[in-house]
C-alpha positions in Angstrom: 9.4 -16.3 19.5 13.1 -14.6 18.6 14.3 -12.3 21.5 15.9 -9.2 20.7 17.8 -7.8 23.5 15.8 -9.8 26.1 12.5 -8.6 24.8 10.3 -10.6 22.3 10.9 -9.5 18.5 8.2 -7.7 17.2 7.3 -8.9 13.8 5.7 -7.8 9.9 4.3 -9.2 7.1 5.0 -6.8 4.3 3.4 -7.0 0.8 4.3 -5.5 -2.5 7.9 -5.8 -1.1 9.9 -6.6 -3.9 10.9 -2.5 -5.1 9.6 1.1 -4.2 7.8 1.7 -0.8 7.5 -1.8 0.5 10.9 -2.5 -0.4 12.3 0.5 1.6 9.9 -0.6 4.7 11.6 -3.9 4.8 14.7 -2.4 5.2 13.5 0.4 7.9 11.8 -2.6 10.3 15.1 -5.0 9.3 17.2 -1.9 10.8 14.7 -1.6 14.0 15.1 -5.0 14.8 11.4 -6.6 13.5 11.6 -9.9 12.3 10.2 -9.1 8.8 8.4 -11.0 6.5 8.5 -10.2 2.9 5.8 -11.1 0.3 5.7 -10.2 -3.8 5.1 -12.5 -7.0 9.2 -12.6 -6.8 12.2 -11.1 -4.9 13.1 -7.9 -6.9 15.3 -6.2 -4.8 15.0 -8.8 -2.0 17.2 -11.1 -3.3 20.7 -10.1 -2.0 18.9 -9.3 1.4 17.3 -12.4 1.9 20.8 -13.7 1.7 22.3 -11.1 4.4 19.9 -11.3 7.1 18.4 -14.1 9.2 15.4 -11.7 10.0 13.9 -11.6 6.8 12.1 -14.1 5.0 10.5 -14.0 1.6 6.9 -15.5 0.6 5.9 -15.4 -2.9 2.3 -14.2 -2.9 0.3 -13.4 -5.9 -2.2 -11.9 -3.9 -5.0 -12.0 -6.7 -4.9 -16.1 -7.1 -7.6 -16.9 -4.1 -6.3 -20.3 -4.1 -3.0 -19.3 -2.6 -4.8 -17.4 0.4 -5.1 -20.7 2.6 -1.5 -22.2 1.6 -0.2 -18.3 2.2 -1.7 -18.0 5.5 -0.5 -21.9 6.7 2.6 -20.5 5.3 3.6 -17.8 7.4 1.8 -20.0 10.7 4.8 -21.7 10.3 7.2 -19.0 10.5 6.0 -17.2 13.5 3.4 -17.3 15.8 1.5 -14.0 15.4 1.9 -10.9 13.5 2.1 -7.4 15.3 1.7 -5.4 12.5 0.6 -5.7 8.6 1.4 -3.6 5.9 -0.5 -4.1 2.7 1.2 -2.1 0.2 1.1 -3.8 -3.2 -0.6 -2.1 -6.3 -0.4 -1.0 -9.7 -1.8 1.3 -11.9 -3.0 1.7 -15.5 -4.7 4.6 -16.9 -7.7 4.6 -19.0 -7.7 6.4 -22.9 -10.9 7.1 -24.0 -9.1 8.6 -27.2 -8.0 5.1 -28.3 -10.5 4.0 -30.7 -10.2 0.7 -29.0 -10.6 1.8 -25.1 -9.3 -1.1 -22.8 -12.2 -1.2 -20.6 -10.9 -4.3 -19.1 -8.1 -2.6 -17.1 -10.7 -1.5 -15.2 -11.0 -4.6 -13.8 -7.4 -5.8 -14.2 -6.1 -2.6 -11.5 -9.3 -3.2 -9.3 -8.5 -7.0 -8.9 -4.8 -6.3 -8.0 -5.2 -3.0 -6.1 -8.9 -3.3 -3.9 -9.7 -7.7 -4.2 -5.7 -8.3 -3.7 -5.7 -6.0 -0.9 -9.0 -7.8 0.6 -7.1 -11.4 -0.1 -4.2 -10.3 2.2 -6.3 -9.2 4.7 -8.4 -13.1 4.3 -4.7 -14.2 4.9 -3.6 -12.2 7.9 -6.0 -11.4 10.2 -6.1 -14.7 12.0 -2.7 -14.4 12.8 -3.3 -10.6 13.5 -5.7 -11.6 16.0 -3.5 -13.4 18.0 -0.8 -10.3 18.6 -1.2 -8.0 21.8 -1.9 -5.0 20.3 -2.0 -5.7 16.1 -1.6 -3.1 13.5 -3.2 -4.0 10.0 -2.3 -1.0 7.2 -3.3 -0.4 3.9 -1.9 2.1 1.4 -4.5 3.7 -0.4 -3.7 7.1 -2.4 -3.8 10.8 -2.1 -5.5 10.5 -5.7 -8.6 9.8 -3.6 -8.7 13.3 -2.6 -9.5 14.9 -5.8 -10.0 13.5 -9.4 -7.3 13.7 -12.3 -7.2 12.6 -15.6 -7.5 9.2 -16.7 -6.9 7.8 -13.5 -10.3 6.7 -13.1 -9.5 2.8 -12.3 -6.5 3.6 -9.9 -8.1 6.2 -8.1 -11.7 4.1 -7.6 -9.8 1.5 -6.5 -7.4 3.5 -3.9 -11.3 4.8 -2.7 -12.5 1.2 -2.3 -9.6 0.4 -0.3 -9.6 3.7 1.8 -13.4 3.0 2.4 -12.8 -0.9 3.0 -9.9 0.0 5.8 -12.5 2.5 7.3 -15.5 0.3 7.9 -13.0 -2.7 8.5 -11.6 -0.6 11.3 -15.4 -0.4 13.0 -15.4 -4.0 12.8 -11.8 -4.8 14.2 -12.4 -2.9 17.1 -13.7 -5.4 19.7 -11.1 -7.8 18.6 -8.2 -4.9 19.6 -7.1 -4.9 15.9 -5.9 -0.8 15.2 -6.5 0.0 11.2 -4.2 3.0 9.9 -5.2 3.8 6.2 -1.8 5.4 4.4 -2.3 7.8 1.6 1.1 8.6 0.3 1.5 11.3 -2.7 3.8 10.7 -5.1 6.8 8.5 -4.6 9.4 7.8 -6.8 9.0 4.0 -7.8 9.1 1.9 -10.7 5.5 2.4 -11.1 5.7 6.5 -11.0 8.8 6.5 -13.4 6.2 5.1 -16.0 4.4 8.6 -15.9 4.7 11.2 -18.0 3.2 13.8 -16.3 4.3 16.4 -13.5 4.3 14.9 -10.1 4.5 17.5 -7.4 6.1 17.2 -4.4 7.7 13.7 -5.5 10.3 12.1 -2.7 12.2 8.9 -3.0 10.9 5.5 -1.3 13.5 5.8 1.3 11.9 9.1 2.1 8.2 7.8 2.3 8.8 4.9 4.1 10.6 6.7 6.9 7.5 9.3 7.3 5.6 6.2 7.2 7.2 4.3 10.2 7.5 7.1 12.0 3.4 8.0 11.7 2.8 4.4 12.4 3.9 4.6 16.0 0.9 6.5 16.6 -1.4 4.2 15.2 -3.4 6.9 13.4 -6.9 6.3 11.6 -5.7 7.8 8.0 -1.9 9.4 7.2 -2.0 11.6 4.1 1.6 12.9 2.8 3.1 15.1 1.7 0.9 17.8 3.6 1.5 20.4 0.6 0.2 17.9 -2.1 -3.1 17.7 0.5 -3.6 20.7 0.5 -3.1 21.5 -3.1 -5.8 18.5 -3.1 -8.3 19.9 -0.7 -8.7 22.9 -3.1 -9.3 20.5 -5.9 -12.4 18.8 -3.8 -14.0 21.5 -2.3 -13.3 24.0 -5.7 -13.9 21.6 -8.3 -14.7 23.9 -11.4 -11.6 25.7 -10.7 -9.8 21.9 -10.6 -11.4 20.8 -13.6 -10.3 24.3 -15.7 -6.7 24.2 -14.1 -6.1 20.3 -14.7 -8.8 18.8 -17.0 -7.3 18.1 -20.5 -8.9 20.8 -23.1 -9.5 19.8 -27.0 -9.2 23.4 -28.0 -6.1 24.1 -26.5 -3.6 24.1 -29.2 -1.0 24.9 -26.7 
């Protein structure tokens, strides 16, 4: 194992690295002194870093071919010996029109196989390697859009539920083995995914933002981090009041406003 400043260098795998959240986290460990490991289907943004610093190494990962889990997961054996801490961050999102005569019902499946099964091939990937750190972190980014419904969202946020369900229960079952489970439900971030939306997002921050509130609630190892704290609670209202949510938010045909 490297040694940084006569103590053994901590290191992460990081997916969904290539832009937005996981990109700024790569940076924020690189500048703490982690070893990183970086995984997308390409660089992105990691190109000119993986240049600059002996730290960081990419691993493509298209985390929703199976057949790359065992080659992904002998992969990164052979760059370091353990992993102290996992962050599964990768996702997408589509949303569903039920006003197109032609609904894509398939997307359903498409955002659920990327989002909730890609998630649950990173963890098939990582876990052994998890196993074998001192005190392991695995994290998965779920959503605050699992706190209340909105609009045509209905395939990102089942599949930000699944994974915030999956972490939870996954967390009962890591517990003998001394692997901590922090589910992250972030609002919303400004990311190349966000910037395809065309609605109001309150409360949005940058990535550079999110990713620091992230590392810094990770050092507590907490069961769930929801952020920003204003967007939960304007959330909390729209779960427990939810004919006043569906009135305020819900699309309305005879609005001709």
């Amino acid at each position: 194992m490297e040694q940084l400043n006569g103590k053994a260098q901590s290191i992460v795998w990081i997916t969904g690295a290539s832009s937005g959240i996981g990109f700024a986290l790569v940076k924020r460990y690189l500048q703490a002194g982690w070893r990183v490991i970086a995984s997308a289907r390409s660089e992105g943004e990691l190109a000119d870093l993986v240049k600059q610093d002996s730290h960081l190494s990419f691993v493509a990962f298209d985390m929703v071919d199976k057949e790359q889990i065992e080659p992904i997961r002998d992969t990164l054996s052979q760059l370091v010996p353990h992993l102290d801490c996992v962050i599964l961050n990768a996702g997408t999102c589509e949303y569903l029109d039920l006003e197109d005569e032609k609904t894509d019902w398939q997307m359903m499946e498409r955002v659920m196989s990327v989002n909730y099964f890609g998630l649950v091939n990173s963890v098939d990937v990582c876990l052994p390697l998890l196993k074998r750190a001192s005190q392991p972190l695995l994290v998965g980014v779920s959503s605050q859009a699992v706190q209340a419904a909105f609009p045509r969202a209905e395939a990102y946020g089942a599949s930000k539920a699944a994974i915030r369900y999956f972490l939870s229960s996954l967390r009962m079952d890591l517990n003998a083995d001394g692997v901590d489970v922090t589910c992250v439900l972030p609002g919303f971030v400004d990311t190349p995914l966000t910037r395809k939306n065309t609605f109001d997002m309150p409360f949005l921050m940058s990535s550079d933002e999110a990713a620091k509130r992230i590392d810094q609630a990770l050092q507590g190892r907490p069961y769930e981090f929801a952020f920003p704290k204003r967007l939960s609670a304007l959330l909390w209202l729209g779960r427990h009041l939810p004919k006043w949510w569906l009135g305020k938010f819900a699309p309305n045909k005879h609005d001709n406003s």
